[in-house]
C-alpha positions, 0 to 999 in steps of 0.5 A: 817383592819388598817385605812390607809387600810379603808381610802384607799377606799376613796379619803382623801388627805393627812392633812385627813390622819393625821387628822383621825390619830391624838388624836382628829381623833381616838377619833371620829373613836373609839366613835362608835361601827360601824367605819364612817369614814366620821363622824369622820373626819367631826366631828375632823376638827370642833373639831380642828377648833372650838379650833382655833376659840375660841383661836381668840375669847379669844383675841377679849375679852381681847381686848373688856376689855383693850380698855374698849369696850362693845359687845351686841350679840342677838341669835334669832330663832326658838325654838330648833335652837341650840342657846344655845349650840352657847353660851355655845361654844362661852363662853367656855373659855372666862373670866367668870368675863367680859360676862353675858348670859343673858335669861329672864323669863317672866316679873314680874307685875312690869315690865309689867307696864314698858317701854318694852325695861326697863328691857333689858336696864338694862342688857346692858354691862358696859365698857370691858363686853360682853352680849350675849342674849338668846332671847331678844327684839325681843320675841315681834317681834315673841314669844309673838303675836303668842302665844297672849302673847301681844296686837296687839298695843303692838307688834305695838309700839315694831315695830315702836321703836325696830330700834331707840332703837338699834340705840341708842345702836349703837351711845353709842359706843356698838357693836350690833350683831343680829344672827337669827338661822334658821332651817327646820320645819322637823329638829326641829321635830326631835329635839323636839322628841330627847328633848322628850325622853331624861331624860337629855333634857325634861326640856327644853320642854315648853308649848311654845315648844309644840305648836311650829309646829302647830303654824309653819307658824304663827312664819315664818308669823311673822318671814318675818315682823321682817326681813322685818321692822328690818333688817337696814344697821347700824343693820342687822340681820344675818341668820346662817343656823343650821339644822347641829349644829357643821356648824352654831356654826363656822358661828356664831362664825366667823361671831362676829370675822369677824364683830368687828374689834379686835386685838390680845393684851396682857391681862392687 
């Protein structure tokens, strides 16, 4: 059966049909012993439209260096909620030279004695760089009371200065966006048993990871009063629904080109 004949079965319009016949399309049709079309159509449009937006996303930078502006983008959320693999697509063909991602282990002795929003200061961009955390600030709005990784004073003074410090950020002329990757208590079992049993993943299972759904209601506890004391009109927080990966790395990705007002400009 040819896919015109297979694709005859369902209603697809007419861009479908050349969509599933075009390079990307069979690539998806072929990738699997058993044929889905549905995947495979659901996986090329994503392919053609995550390309189109990172092609936006390379003029956002060139327009972040000429006009010497500087982008800070948090990616919070649950472990396992995809935000690593919304960094590496949004990275994945901008100028290595003028973004850091930036991933912090856990604070040195010295650090510890520190001012806590120190050490994320000194990661902050200079003028034409853009910063993306994997996890920032906010590990003592979520991470750190639940694991008991910080005194209850210490979570309390995070939360009575987190806002002054992000308006500071604001008023030193930086774009600040907060992205929140939100995932179902079922999907991150899911992953976590996909972590588990691949030899490329288990890696990224942590001590912290483990205990992640057993303290699942601690964390949305948590989660409800970062919301709540931290979602400002200069600041808000954006939620990106992520039990479907490839759905909340185009939401991410759109919502930093809807958000700052850049314009296509000739690299300099």
């Amino acid at each position: 059966m040819t896919i015109q004949q297979k694709t005859e079965l369902y209603d697809y319009s007419e861009n479908d049909l050349t969509i599933l016949n075009s390079p990307i399309g069979l690539k998806y049709l072929f990738m699997d012993k058993k044929t889905d079309i549905e995947k495979a159509l659901r996986m090329a449009k994503y392919e053609i439209q995550l390309k189109e937006l990172q092609t936006e996303l390379i003029k956002l930078q060139n327009w972040t260096i000429n006009n010497r502006k500087k982008i800070v983008i948090l990616f919070e959320g649950r472990d396992a909620a995809g935000k690593g693999g919304a960094i590496r697509r949004i990275t994945a063909h901008i100028n290595p030279r003028h973004f850091r991602i930036v991933a912090l282990p856990k604070p040195t002795v010295e650090e510890e004695g520190q001012w806590y929003f120190q050490r994320y200061v000194n990661q902050l961009p200079t003028p034409g760089e853009m910063v993306l955390f994997d996890r920032s600030w906010y590990n003592r709005a979520g991470v750190e009371p639940v694991n008991g990784f910080c005194t209850d004073h210490q979570y309390t003074t995070f939360m009575g200065q987190v806002n002054d410090f992000e308006r500071m950020i604001l008023e030193s002329d930086t774009h600040l966006i907060k992205l929140y990757f939100s995932i179902s208590k079922e999907e991150q079992a899911s992953r976590f048993k996909d972590i588990k049993s691949s030899p490329l993943k288990k890696w990224k299972m942590t001590p912290v990871d483990e205990k992640a759904q057993e303290l699942w209601d601690e964390y949305t506890k948590y989660k409800i009063k970062m919301f709540e004391q931290t979602n400002t009109k200069p600041s808000p927080w954006v939620i990106i629904e992520a039990d479907r990966k490839t759905e909340a790395r185009i939401k991410a990705i759109q919502y930093i080109l809807d958000t700052i007002p850049y314009q296509d400009e000739i690299e300099k």
